[in-house]
Every structure is written in C-alpha cells, then in structure tokens.
C-alpha positions in Angstrom: 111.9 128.8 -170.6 112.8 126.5 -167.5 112.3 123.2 -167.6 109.7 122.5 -164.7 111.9 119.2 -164.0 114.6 120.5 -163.0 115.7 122.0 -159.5 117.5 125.5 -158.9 121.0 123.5 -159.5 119.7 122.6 -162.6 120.0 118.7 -162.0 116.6 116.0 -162.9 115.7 114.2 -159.5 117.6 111.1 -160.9 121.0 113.2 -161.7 120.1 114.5 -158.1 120.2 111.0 -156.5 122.6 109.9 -158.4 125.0 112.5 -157.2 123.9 112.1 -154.0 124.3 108.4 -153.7 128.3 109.2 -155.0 129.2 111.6 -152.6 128.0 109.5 -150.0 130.0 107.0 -151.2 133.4 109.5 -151.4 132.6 110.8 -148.1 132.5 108.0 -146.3 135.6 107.5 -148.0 137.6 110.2 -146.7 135.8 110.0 -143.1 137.9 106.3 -143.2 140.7 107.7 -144.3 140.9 111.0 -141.4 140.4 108.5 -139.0 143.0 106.2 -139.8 145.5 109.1 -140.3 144.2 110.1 -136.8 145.0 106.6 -135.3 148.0 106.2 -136.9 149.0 109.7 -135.5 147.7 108.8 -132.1 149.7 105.5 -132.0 152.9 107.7 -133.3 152.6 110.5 -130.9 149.4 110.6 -128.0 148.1 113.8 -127.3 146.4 112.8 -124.1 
C-alpha cells in the first residue's frame, strides 16, 4: 500500500523542500552564468 505521506513523485514534504530549496539554488546559478556569457557576448560582438 501507499504511503499516505508521500506525493505522486514519491518524495516526503521535507525531501520536497529540500529539493526545491537546491534547485533554486542551481538555477539561479546558471541564470548568472547565461547572463554573463550574454554580456560577455554583447561586449565581443553587439547585436543592436
């Protein structure tokens, strides 16, 4: 039987969070990191 704590991916609400508050964190991440390979792309070559 199901466990009645656990959410259609199969992850607790803690595990939940917890993932969450990580792929927050590597999303950000990579939103930095596209926009500073987009400024330094810009600065290289304008496309305006």
């Amino acid at each position: 039987m199901a466990d009645p704590n656990r959410s259609l991916s199969g992850l607790s609400e803690d595990e939940a969070l917890e993932f969450h508050a990580q792929f927050k964190t590597t999303f950000t991440a990579f939103l930095v990191l596209a926009a500073f390979a987009h400024i330094l792309v810009f600065i290289w070559k304008p496309w305006f």
